[in-house]
N, C-alpha and C positions, 0 to 999 in steps of 0.2 A: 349268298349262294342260293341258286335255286332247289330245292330238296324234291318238289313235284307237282306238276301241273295237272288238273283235272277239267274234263271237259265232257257234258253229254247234249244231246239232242241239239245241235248247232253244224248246218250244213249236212255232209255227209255221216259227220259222227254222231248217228243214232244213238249208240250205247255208251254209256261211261268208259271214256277212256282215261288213262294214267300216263306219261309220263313221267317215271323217277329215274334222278342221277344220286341214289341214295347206290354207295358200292355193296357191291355183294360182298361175301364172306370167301375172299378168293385172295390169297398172296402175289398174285401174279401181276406184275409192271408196278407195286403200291406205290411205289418212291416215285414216281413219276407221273402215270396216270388216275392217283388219288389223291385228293384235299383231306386235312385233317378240319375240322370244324371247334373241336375241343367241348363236343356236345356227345354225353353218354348215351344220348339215346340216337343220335345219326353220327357215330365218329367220323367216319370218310362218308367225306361225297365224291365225283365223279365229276374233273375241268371240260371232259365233251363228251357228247353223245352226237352218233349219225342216224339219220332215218333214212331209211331205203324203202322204195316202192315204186310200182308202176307209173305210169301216166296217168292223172285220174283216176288214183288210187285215194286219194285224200292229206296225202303229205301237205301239201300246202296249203290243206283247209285247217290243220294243226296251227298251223304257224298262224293262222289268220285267227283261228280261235283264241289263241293265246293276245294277238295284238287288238279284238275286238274287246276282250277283257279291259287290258289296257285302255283301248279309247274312252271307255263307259269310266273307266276311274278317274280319268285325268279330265274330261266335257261336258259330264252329265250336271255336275253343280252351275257352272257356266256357261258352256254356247247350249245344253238343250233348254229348249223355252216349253214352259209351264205348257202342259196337254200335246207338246208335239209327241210323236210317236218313234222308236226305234228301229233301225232297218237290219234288226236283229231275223237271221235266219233258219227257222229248224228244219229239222230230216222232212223233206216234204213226198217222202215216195211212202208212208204210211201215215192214213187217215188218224191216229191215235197219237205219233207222233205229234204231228201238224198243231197240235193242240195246247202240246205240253209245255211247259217255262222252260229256257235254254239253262243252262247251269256251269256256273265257272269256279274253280276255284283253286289257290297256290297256298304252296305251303314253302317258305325260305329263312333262312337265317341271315341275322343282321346284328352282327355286334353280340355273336353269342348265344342272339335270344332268340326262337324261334316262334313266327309269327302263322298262324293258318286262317285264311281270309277267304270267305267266295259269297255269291250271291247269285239268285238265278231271276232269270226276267222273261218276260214276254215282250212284245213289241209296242204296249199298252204304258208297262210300269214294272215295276221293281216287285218282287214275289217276297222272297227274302234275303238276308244278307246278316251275316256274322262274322265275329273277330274270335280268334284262339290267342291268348299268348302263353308260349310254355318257357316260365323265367325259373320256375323250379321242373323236375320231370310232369307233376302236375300239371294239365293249361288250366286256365282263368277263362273264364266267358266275357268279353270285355264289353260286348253287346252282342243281343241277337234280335232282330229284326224280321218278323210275318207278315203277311197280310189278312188280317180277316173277312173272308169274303160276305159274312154273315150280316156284318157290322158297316160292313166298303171302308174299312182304317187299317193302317199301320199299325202293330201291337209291340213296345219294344221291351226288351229285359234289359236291363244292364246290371253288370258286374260290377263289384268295389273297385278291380285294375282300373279302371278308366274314369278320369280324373275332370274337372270340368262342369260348368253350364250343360248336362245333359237334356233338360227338359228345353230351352233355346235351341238347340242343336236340332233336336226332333221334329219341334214344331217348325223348322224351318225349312225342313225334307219333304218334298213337293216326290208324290208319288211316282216319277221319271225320273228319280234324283238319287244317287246312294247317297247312304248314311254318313260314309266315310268322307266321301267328297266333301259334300255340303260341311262337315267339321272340321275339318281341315280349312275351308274358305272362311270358318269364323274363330279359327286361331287355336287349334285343338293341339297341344306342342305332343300328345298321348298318342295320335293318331298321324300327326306327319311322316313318321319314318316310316309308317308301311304307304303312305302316300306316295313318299319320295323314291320309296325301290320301284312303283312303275313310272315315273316320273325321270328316273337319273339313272336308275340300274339297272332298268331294262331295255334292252335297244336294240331294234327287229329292224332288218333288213328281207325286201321281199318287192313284188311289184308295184305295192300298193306303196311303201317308203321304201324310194330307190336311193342309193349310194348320194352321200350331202358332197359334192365335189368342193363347193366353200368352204365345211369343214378343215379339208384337206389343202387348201389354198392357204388358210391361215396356220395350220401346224408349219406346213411349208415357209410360213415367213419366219419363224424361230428356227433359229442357228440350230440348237439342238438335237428338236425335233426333226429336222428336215437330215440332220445326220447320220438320226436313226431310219429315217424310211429310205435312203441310199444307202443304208450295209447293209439293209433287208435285201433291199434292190439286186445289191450284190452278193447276197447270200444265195438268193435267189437263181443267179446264173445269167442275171440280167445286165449288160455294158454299162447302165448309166451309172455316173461318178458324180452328176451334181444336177439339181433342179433349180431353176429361176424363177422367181414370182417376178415376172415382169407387170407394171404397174402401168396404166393407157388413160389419156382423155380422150371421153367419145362423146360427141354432141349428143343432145338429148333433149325431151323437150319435159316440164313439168309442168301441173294445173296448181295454181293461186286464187284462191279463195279469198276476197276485200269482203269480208260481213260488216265493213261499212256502207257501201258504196250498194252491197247487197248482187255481187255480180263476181264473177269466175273469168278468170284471163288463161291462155297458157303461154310460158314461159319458156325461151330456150336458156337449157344451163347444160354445163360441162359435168359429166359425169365420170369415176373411177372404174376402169375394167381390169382385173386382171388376169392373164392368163401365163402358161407356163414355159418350159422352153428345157429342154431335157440336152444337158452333155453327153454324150457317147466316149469311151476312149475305148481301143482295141490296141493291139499292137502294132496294127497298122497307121495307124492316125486317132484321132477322135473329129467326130459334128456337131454341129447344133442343130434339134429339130424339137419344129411348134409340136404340140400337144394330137393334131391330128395325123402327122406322121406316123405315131407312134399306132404301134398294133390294137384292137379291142383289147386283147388280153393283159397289155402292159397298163394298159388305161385305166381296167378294171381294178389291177393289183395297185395302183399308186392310189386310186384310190379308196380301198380296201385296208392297206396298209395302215394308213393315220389314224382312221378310226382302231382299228384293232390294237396296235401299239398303246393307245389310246383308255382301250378299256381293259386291255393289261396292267396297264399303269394305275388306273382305280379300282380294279377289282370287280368291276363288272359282270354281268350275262348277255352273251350276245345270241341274238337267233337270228340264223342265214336259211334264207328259202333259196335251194340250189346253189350251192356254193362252187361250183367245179364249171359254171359257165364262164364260158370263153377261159376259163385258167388247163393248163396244164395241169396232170396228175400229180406231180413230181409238186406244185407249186400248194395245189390244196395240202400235201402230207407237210408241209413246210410251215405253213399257214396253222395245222393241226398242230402239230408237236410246239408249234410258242405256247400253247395254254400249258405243253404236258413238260414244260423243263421249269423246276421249283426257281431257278434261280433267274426266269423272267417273270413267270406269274410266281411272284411273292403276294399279293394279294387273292388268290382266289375266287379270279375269272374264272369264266364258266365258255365253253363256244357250242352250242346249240345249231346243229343243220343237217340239211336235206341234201340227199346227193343221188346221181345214177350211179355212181363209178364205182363199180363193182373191185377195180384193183385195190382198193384202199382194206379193203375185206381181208387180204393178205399181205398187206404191208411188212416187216418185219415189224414188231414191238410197236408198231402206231394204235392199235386197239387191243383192249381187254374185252371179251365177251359180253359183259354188261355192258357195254357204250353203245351197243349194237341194236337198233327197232328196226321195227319192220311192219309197213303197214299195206292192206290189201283189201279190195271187198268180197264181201258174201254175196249170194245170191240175192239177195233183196237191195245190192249197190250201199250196206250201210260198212261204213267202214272201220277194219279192225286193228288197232296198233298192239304187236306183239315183242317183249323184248327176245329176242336169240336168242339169249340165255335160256330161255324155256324150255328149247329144242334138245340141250346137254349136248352140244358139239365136241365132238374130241378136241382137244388142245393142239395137235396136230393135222386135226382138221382142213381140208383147201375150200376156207368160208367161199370165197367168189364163186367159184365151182359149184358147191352145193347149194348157192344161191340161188345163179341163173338156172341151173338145173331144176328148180322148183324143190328143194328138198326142207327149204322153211317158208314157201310162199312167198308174197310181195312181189312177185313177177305176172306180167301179163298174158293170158290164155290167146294165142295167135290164132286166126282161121285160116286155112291153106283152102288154095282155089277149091280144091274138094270137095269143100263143103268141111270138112272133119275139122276140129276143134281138140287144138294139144292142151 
């Protein structure tokens, strides 16, 4: 589970921001929309949180912060090459900003243990970067990693937890490179599992990674799975009763390489397509219709579906940038409450995302006050993530209401032909 994401000087968020799904000290919804962790010092976490904000408010530089973390974890040991540079972004609307190392860093549990990792960089190299592990309430420093700029080196500490060829590991950390990565590539078993939570248990959806419809192609070819994503279907309020992975040969052409002959040919071969084929039944009859028949919205949700099922089934964290496109209201609270009913997420999934839709704000029992951010900018355009709970809303409260009305912010300031400025 993730416990809290931290992010400063990257894009619009100037300032240290927080994300935590660590619960408040509140009884309300517990049995439902709280995880137990069986950790004394974060008992409950929180299986979703929404972000609400303007347009160009910074919501989706959140999400983007969080998945540029990620790509530096999972690339920098491998696709970055020695002295290339990162297309890392800071606040560039203050000169002092502009200057500064961008800075990431998460804090989650995994098997109990709770792990806090971040590292900050500039577009040059790696500044610094460190491991927490807290196996007792105590953490262990398992390394911590500087830069000195005095010397132009890397300076590292390391801690007894961390087990291993460390001085190999180091010398092999090319200044664009983390620590963790590059140990992990030379077999580090200490340091895999915080590897592998942004590797396997983190999974961002957003513009940049759109929905894998493959994915979903192949849950789709298992009997099971595909039985599960048609009761959704139907849970949903949706006719269809059965999906077909239909299977196609489509001509095609491929290039062949003779390194003996020292020469490249291209080749026509038959290739596998497949596509889908959705049953309808009503009372009236039932149809079959291909895959573009079907609405955006239907499209979206089948393929939204598998994955989610998907990371219920392993326990996962999912982060969605605008989740409520092209879906019905009715279909995101539906989508929401699978993370929040114990007896689907029995592993403790997490769902993470960004919405306009203000109805959700007053769902009955679909949010607890803490699940609620809200993000805005100041005048200087740096952007501020706020949780709701800050505000101490009445419990009977009309959250939408006092949303759009500006009564916690995160909405946008209109100009009327006037001139005047609400």
């Amino acid at each position: 589970m993730l416990i809290d994401f931290r992010v400063k000087n990257f894009r619009s968020l100037r300032d240290e921001q927080v994300l935590s799904l660590v619960a408040a000290k509140d009884n309300s919804l517990s049995d439902t929309n709280t995880l137990s962790t069986g950790l004394k010092a974060v008992p409950r976490m929180l299986p979703s949180a929404a972000i609400y904000g303007a347009n160009a408010s910074g919501k989706s530089n959140l999400i983007k912060a969080l998945q540029y973390m990620r790509g530096v974890v999972l690339e920098s040991a491998t696709l970055i090459q020695p002295g290339q540079t990162f297309a890392v972004q800071p606040f560039r609307l203050d000169p002092s900003s502009e200057k500064e190392p961008t800075e990431f860093e998460v804090t989650f549990v995994l098997d109990q243990v709770r792990y806090q990792y971040g590292f900050s960089m500039t577009s040059k190299r790696i500044v610094s970067e460190y491991l927490l592990v807290y196996k007792a309430f105590k953490p262990q420093q398992w390394f911590e990693r500087h830069y000195d700029s005095d010397q132009d080196k890397d300076v590292y500490d390391f801690g007894t937890g961390l087990k291993g060829p460390k001085t190999l590991w180091e010398k092999a950390t090319r200044p664009n490179a983390l620590f963790l990565s590059m140990a992990v590539q030379l077999n580090s078993e200490d340091l895999r599992p915080v590897f592998d939570w942004f590797a396997r248990d983190l999974v961002i959806f957003n513009e940049q990674a759109p929905l894998n419809t493959q994915f979903a192609i192949q849950l789709l070819k298992d009997a099971e799975s595909k039985k599960r994503i048609c009761d959704f279907l139907t849970t949903a309020d949706i006719s269809i009763s059965d999906i077909e992975v239909v299977t196609d040969k489509v001509p095609g052409q491929k290039v062949h390489f003779d390194l003996t002959a020292g020469k490249t040919e291209l080749r026509s071969e038959e290739f596998e397509e497949s596509r889908l084929r959705f049953t309808h039944v009503t009372d009236q009859g039932k149809a079959v219709f291909d895959l573009d028949d079907e609405s955006n919205g239907t499209r979206i949700l089948v393929f939204l579906a598998a994955p989610i099922l998907d990371i219920l089934d392993k326990g996962l964290t999912l982060v969605i940038d605008e989740l409520d496109t092209s879906l019905h209201t009715l279909l995101v609270r539906e989508l929401v409450r699978l993370f929040h009913r114990p007896e689907i997420n029995r592993r403790g999934a997490q769902l993470i995302f960004t919405t306009h839709d203000t109805s959700l704000l007053d769902a009955p029992g679909l949010f607890r006050r803490d699940q609620i951010w809200l993000v805005e900018k100041d005048t200087s355009q740096a952007s501020t993530l706020v949780a709701l709970a800050e505000f101490s809303p009445r419990k009977n409260e009309a959250l939408g209401k006092g949303y759009l009305s500006g009564r916690y912010g995160g909405i946008p300031f209109l100009t009327h032909h006037s001139g005047e400025v609400d």
